[in-house]
Each structure stands twice: as structure tokens, then as C-alpha cells.
C-alpha positions in Angstrom: 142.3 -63.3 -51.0 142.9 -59.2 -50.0 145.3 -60.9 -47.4 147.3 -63.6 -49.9 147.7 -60.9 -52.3 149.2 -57.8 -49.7 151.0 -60.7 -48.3 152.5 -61.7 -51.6 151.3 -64.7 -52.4 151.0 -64.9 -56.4 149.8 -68.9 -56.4 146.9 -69.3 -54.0 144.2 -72.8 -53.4 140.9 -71.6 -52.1 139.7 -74.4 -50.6 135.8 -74.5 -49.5 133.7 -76.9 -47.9 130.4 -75.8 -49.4 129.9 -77.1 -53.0 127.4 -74.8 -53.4 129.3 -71.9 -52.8 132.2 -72.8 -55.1 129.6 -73.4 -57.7 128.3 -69.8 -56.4 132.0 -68.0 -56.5 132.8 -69.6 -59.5 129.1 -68.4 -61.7 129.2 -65.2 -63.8 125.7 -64.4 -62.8 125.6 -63.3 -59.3 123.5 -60.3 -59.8 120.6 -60.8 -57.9 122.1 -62.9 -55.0 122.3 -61.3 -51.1 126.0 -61.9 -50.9 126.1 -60.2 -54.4 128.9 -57.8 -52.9 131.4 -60.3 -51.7 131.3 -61.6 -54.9 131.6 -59.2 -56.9 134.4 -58.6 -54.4 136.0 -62.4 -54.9 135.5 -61.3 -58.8 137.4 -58.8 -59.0 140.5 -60.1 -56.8 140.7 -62.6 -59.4 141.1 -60.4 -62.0 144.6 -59.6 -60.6 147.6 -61.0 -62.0 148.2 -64.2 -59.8 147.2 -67.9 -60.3 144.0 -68.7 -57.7 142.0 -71.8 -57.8 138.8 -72.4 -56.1 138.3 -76.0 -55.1 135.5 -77.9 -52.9 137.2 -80.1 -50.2 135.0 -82.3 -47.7 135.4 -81.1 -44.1 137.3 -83.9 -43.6 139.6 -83.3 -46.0 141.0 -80.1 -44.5 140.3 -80.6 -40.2 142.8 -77.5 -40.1 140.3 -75.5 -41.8 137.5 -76.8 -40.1 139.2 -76.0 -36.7 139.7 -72.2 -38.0 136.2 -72.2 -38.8 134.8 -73.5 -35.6 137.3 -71.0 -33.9 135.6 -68.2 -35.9 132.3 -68.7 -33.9 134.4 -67.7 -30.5 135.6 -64.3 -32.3 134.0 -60.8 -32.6 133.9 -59.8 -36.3 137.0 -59.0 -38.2 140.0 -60.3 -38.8 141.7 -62.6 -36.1 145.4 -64.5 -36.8 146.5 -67.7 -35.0 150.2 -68.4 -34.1 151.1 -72.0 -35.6 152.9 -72.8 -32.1 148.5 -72.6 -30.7 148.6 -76.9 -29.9 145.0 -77.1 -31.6 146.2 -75.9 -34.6 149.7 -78.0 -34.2 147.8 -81.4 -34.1 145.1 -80.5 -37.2 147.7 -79.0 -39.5 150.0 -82.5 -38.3 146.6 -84.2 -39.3 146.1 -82.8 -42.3 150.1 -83.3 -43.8 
């Protein structure tokens, strides 16, 4: 969300493959969960002004998504782009339109 928003996106769709952590983001009462930070972090993103909508979407429903994700497990930890020309990405984002 940090990224749409310096990026300039005022209309964003969140979507998550984990109904349980939609239900999570989306619950006022995080207080006493381990992630309670990023949360509270998601929270207060939201409180900017922007339109941002959090949705649960089957893995199947977003293979580009899912491809990122997988990818993620290859990365060290931070933040890591990929250039829309990478063929992977080509075919699932094809896929997915």
C-alpha cells in the first residue's frame, strides 16, 4: 500500500488469497495478534485519503499474483520489482486478462 500511495495511485484492489487474512485486515480488533504491527500498519494506510478495497480472490483467480508470490520464496527480504517484458510474468498476466 506504502508503494501505490508514493506511486500515486488514489484507487487501489488488494487482492488476497487467504480468506482468513482478509477477514484479519479487515477486523478492528487486532490487538493481541503476532502480526499486530502490520496491521496496525495496513490500518493506518487506509486512513489516507484514497479509495482501497480489500477482496479475497482464489489462487486461481489471480495466477499473476500467485507467480509473484512463488517468486518471493527465491528473494532475500525486502523489496524486489519485476520488469513486465520477464516471459513468466508475460504469459500469467496474458492468463489472467
Amino acid at each position: 500500500l506504502q508503494l501505490a500511495w508514493d506511486t500515486g495511485f488514489r484507487r487501489v484492489c488488494v487482492q488476497i488469497d487467504s480468506h482468513c487474512a482478509v477477514q484479519l485486515l479487515q477486523s478492528t480488533d487486532s490487538s493481541d495478534h503476532h502480526y499486530m504491527a502490520t496491521i496496525s500498519r495496513f490500518h493506518e494506510l487506509l486512513k489516507r485519503d484514497w479509495e482501497v478495497s480489500v477482496n479475497h480472490v482464489y489462487r486461481e483467480g489471480n495466477r499473476c499474483a500467485d507467480f509473484l508470490a512463488d517468486q518471493g520464496h527465491n528473494f532475500s527480504f525486502g523489496f524486489h520489482s519485476f520488469p513486465i517484458s520477464d516471459p513468466m510474468l508475460y504469459h500469467w498476466i496474458l492468463y489472467d486478462s
